[in-house]
C-alpha positions as CSV (number, residue, x, y, z in Angstrom):
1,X,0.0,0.0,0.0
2,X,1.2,3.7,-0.5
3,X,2.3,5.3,2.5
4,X,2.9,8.6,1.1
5,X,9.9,13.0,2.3
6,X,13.9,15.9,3.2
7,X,17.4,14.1,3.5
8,X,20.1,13.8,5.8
9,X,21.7,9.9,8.1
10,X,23.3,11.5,10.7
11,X,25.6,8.8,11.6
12,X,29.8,9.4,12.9
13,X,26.8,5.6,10.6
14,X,1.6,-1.0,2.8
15,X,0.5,-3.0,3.4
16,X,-1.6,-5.5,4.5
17,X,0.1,-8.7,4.6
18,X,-1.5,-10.5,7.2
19,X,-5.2,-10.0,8.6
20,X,-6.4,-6.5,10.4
21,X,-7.4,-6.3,13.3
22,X,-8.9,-3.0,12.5
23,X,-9.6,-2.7,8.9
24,X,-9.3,1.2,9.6
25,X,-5.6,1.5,10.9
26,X,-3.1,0.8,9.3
27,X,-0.6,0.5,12.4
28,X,-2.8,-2.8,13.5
29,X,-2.1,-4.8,10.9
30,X,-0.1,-8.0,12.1
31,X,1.8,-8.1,10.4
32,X,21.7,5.2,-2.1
33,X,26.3,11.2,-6.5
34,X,28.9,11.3,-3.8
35,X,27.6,10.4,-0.6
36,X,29.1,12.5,2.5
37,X,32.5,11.5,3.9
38,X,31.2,11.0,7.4
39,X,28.3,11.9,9.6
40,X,27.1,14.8,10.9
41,X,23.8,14.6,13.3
42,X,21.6,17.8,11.9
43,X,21.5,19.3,15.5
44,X,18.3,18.2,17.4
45,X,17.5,19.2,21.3
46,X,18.4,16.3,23.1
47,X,15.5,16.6,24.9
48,X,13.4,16.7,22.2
49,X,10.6,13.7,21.9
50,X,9.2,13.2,18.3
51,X,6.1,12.2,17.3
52,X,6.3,8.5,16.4
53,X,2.8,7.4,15.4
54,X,4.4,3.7,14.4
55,X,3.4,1.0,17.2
56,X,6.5,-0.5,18.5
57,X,9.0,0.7,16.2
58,X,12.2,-1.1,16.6
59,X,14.9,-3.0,15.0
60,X,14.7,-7.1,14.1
61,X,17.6,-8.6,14.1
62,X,18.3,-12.1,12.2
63,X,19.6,-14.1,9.8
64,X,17.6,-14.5,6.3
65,X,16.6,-17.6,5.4
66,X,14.8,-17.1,1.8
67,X,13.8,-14.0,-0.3
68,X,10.2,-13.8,-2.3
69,X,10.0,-11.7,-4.9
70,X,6.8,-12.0,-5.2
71,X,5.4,-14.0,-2.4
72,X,2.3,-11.6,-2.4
73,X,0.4,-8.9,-4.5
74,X,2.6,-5.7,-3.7
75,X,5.2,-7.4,-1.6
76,X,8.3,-9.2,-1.4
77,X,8.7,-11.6,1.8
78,X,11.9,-12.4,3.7
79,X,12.0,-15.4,6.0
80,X,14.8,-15.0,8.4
81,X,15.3,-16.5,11.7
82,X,16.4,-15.4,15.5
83,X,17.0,-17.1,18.7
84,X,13.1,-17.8,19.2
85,X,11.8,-18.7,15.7
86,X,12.9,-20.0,12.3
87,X,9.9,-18.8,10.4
88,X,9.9,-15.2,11.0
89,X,8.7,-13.1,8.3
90,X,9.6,-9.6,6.7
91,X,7.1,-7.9,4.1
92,X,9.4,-5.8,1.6
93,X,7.1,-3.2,-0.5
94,X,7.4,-3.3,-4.1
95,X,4.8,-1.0,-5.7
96,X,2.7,1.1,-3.7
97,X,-1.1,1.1,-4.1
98,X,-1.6,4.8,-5.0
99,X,-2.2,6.3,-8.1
100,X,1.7,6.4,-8.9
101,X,2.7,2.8,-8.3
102,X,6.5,3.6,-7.8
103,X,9.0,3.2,-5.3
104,X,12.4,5.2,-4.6
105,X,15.3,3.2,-4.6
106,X,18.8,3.9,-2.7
107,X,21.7,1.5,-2.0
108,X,24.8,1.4,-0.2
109,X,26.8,-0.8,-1.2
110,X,29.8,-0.3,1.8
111,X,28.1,1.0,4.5
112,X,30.9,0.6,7.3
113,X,33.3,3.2,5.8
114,X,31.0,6.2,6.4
115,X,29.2,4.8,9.4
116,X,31.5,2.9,11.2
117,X,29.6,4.0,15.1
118,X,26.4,3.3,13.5
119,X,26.6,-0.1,12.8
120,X,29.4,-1.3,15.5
121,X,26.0,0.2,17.6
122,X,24.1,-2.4,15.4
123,X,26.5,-5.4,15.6
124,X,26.4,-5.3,19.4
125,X,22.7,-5.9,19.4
126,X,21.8,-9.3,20.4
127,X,19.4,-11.7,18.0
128,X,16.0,-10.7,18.3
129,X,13.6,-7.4,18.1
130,X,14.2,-4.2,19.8
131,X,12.3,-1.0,20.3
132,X,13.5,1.8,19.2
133,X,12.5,5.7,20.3
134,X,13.6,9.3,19.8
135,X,16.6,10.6,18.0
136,X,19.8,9.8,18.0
137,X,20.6,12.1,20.2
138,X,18.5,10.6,23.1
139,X,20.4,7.0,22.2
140,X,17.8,5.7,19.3
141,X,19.1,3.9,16.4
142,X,16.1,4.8,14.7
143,X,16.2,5.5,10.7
144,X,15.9,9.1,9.7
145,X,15.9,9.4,5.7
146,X,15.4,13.2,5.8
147,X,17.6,14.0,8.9
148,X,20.7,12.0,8.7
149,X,23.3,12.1,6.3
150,X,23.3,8.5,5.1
151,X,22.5,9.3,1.8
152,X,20.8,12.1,-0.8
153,X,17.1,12.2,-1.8
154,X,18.2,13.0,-5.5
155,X,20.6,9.8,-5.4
156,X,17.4,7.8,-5.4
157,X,16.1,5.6,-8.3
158,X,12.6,5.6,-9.4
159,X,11.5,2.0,-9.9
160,X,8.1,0.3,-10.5
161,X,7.4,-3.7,-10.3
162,X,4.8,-4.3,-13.0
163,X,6.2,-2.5,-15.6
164,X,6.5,-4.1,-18.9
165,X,10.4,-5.7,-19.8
166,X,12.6,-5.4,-17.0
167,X,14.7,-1.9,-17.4
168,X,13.0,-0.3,-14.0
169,X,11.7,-3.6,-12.4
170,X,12.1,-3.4,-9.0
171,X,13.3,-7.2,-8.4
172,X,16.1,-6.4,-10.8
173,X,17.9,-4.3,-7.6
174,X,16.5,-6.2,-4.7
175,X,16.9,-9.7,-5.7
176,X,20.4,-10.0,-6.3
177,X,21.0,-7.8,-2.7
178,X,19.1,-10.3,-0.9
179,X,19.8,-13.3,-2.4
180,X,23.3,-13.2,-1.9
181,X,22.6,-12.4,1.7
182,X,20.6,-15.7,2.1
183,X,23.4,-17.6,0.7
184,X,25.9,-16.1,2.9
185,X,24.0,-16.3,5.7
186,X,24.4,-12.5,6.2
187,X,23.1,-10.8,9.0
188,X,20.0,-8.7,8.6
189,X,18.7,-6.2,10.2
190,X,15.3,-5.0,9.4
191,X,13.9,-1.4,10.7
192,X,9.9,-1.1,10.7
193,X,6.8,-2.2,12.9
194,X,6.6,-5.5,14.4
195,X,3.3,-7.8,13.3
196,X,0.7,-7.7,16.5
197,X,1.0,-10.9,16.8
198,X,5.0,-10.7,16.8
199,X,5.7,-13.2,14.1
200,X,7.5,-10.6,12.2
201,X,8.0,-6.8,10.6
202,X,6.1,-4.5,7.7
203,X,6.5,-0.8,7.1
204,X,9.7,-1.7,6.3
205,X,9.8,2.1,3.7
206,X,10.1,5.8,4.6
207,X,7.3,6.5,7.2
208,X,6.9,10.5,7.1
209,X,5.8,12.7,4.2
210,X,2.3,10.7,3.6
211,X,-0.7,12.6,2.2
212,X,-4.0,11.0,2.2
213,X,-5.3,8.3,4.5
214,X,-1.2,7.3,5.7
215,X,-1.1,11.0,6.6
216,X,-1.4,9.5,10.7
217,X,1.5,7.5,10.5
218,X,3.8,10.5,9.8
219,X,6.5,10.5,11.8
220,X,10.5,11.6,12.0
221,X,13.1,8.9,13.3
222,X,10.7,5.9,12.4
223,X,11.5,5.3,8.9
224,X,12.1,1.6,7.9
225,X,14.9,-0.4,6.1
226,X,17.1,-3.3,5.5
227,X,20.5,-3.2,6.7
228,X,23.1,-6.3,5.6
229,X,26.4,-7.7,7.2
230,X,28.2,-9.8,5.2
231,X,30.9,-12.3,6.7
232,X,33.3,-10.6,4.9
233,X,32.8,-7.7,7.1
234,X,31.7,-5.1,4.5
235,X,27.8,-3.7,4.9
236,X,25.3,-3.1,2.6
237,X,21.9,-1.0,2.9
238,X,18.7,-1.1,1.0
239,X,16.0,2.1,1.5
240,X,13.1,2.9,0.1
241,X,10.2,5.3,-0.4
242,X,7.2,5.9,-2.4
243,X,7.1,7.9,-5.3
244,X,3.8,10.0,-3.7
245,X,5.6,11.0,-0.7
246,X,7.6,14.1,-0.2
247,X,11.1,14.5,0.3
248,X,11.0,17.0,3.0
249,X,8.8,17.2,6.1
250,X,8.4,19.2,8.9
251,X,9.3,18.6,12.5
252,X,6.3,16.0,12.5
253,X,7.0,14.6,9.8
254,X,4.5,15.7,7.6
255,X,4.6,16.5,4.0
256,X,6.8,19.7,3.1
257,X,6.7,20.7,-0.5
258,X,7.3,18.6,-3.7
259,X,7.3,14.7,-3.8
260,X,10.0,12.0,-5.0
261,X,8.6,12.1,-8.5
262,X,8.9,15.8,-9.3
263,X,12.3,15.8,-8.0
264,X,13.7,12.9,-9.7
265,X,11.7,13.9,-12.9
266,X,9.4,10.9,-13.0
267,X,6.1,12.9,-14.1
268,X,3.7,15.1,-12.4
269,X,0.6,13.4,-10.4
270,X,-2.8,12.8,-11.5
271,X,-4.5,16.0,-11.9
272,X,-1.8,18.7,-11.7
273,X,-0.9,20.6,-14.4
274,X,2.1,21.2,-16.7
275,X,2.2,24.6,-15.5
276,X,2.8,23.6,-12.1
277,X,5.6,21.1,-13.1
278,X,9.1,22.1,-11.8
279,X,12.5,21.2,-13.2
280,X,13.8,17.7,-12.0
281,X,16.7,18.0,-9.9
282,X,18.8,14.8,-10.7
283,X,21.5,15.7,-12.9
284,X,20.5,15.0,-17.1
285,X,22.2,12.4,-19.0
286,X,23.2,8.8,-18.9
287,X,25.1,7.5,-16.2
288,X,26.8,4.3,-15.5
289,X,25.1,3.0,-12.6
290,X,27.0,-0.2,-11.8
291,X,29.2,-3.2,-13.3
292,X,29.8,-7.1,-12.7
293,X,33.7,-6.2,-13.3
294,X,34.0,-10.0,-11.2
295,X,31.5,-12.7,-13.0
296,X,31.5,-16.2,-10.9
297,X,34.4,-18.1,-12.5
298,X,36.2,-16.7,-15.5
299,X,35.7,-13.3,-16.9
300,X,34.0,-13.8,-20.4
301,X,33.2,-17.4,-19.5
302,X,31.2,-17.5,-16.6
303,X,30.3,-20.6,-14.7
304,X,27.1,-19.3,-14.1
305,X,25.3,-15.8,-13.7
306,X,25.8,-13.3,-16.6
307,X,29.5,-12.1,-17.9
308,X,31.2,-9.0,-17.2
309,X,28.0,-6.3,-18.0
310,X,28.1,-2.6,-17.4
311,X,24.6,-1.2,-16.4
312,X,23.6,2.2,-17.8
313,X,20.8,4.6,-16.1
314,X,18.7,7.3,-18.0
315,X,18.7,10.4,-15.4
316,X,17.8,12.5,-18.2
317,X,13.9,13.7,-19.0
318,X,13.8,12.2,-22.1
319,X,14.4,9.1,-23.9
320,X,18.1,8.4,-25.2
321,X,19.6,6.5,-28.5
322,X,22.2,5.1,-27.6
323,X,23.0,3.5,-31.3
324,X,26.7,4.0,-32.2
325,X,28.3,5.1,-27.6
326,X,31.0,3.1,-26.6
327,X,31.8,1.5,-23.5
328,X,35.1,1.6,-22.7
329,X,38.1,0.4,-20.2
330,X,41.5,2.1,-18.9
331,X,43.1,0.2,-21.9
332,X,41.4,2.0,-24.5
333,X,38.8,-1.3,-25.4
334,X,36.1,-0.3,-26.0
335,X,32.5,-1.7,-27.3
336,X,30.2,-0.6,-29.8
337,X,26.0,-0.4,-28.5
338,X,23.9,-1.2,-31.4
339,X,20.4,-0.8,-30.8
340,X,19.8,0.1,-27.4
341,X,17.8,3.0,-26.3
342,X,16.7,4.0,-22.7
343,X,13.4,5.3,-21.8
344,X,13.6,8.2,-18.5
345,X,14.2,6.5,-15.6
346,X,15.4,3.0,-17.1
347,X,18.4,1.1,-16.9
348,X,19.5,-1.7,-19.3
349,X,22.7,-3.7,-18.6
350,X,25.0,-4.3,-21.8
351,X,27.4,-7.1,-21.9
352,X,30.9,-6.3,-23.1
353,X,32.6,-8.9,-24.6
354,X,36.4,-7.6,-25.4
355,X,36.6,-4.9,-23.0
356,X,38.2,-6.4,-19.9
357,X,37.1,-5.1,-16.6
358,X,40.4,-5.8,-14.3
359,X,39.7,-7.7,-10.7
360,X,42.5,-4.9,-9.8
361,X,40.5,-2.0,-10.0
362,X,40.2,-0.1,-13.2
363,X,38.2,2.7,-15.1
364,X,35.1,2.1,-17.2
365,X,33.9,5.5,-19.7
366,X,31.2,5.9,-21.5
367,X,31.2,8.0,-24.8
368,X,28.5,9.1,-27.5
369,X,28.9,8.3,-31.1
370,X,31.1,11.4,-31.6
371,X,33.5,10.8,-29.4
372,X,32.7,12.6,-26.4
373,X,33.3,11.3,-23.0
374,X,29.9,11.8,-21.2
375,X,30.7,9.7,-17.8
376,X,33.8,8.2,-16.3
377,X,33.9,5.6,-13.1
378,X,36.7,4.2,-11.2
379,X,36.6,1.3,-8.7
380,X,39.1,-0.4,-6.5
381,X,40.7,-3.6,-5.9
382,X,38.7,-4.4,-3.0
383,X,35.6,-3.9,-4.5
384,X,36.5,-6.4,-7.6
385,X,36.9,-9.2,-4.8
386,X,33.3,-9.9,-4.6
387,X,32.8,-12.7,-7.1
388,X,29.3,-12.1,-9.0
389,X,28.4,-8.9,-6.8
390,X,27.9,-5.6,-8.7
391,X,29.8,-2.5,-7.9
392,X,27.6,0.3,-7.7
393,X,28.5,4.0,-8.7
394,X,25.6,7.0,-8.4
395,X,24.4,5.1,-5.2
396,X,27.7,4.0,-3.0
């Protein structure tokens, strides 16, 4: 279901799944550009109490045990485990139920580096669910998209489920995420609002900017989302939003200004007209978004999963040809795209046979069919150690 925000993590760091108890409250239902180099809380009076209209908001912390795409209409479902249950569940949005179907998208794909007190906070936190309230300030751990500096609103990616193909499916960025942390038996933990009967966690989105019948469960520091550590020690983050809600919010967390979709140039709402359309934000142009620099075995012979592929993203308003760009590596390689066009807003990953990405670190550009160099990435070494895991680049 839609639950309908600004953004800062401040960090040195819909849904009805299950019956209602109440089939008029929502809350009763059992139920990733450069990001900053470190954290710095947005000053809040420590004495300060916010609203928090969530029941019970907390952290759940586990070990994942199978991902669902599609388990249900309008969710994904995790089943992870603790110390008291093996069948615990974990409903993961992915569309919304409003008129704009669309969910915001951010990653991080090494979340240690820039919040290193944040999650040693989380890794001393024993198996199980805890309650969570206030600011970080009064000794919460609670999730603020809009007040801590974890990542930027205009970072995010605007992503729908049912749409036709798979350029801006949804499961194309969650699955891989989360089925690699079932197979490692990563730890999980998941930010949201335990089930009434306590057999697991929903609201696991943003949970402040909401207009409409969500408008109640407005709230700052209660915002929901997935956090991953790996046994190799690195830590990855999944966030989300709707496309409906706004991306800032006043002290209560209610809706401030223009939504997700107007900033990240995704279309205005129903009714509204082209008049009242402002100028998207997000920076024009393709980018590349990510590459599988590593493949699982040898480089242009995989053992399984795809080859080495270089995923581009349309941040631009309009729809791109693409016919006669290169990709190209450090080396000068380079590969010709022959009929490939992005729509706004979609993605498409291009396999590159003859342009080796190096497991040493290397550079990857992308150039138009005159020549000119429209967006250059670097990665490292360490981040072309992890064998069939994508390296992510607008969304660290």
């Amino acid at each position: 279901m839609y639950k309908g925000g600004s953004c800062a993590l401040a960090l040195t760091g819909r849904d009805s799944v299950h019956p209602l108890p109440s089939p008029a409250s929502r809350s009763s239902r059992p139920k990733v550009s450069p990001r900053p180099a470190k954290f710095e809380p947005i000053p809040i009076f420590p004495t300060y109490h916010p609203k928090m209209p969530l029941k019970g908001y907390g952290i759940w912390k586990g070990t994942p045990t199978k991902w669902d795409g599609t388990a249900k209409p309008g969710h994904g479902h995790i089943t992870f485990s603790d110390t008291t249950s093996t069948r615990l569940d974990a409903a993961v949005n992915i569309e919304s139920k409003s008129s704009d179907s669309r969910l915001v998208y951010w990653v991080i794909r090494d979340l240690q580096p820039v919040s290193a007190t944040f999650t040693h906070s989380l890794q001393a936190l024993p198996r199980g669910f805890h309650p969570q309230k206030g600011t970080l300030e009064t000794g919460s751990l609670g999730l603020d998209f809009l007040r801590l500096n974890l990542f930027r609103p205009q970072d995010g990616i605007l992503l729908s489920h049912n749409t036709p193909g798979t350029s801006h499916n949804i499961l194309d960025y969650l699955n891989p995420i989360l089925n690699q942390a079932v197979v490692q038996k990563a730890d999980i933990y998941l930010f949201g609002e335990p089930y009434n009967d306590k057999t697991g966690i929903h609201d696991i989105h943003m949970n402040q900017g909401n207009s409409g019948q969500w408008k109640k469960d407005n709230g700052i520091f209660q915002d929901g989302g997935i956090i991953l550590a790996f046994p190799d020690g690195h830590w990855e983050g999944i966030f989300l939003a709707f496309a409906v809600q706004t991306y800032k919010t006043d002290e209560q967390g209610m809706p401030v200004g223009d939504t997700f979709a107007k900033l990240l140039g995704g279309g205005k709402q129903p009714g509204e007209s082209d008049e009242e359309e402002p100028e998207p934000i997000v920076g024009d142009g393709i980018k590349i978004e990510a590459a599988l620099v590593n493949p699982h075995g040898p480089d242009q012979q995989p053992t399984r999963g795809d080859g080495e592929t270089v995923y581009l993203l349309n941040r631009s308003v309009t729809t791109v040809d693409l016919e006669g760009w290169r990709i190209e590596n450090g080396s000068g390689q380079s590969h010709v795209l022959e009929g490939v066009s992005l729509a706004v807003q979609s993605k498409k990953g291009v396999a590159v046979p003859g342009v080796a990405l190096g497991n040493k670190g290397g550079v990857i550009s992308l150039k138009d069919n005159g020549g000119k160099l429209v967006h250059q990435v670097k990665y490292s070494r360490d981040q072309a150690q992890r064998e069939g895991a994508l390296v992510y680049f607008l969304q660290k």
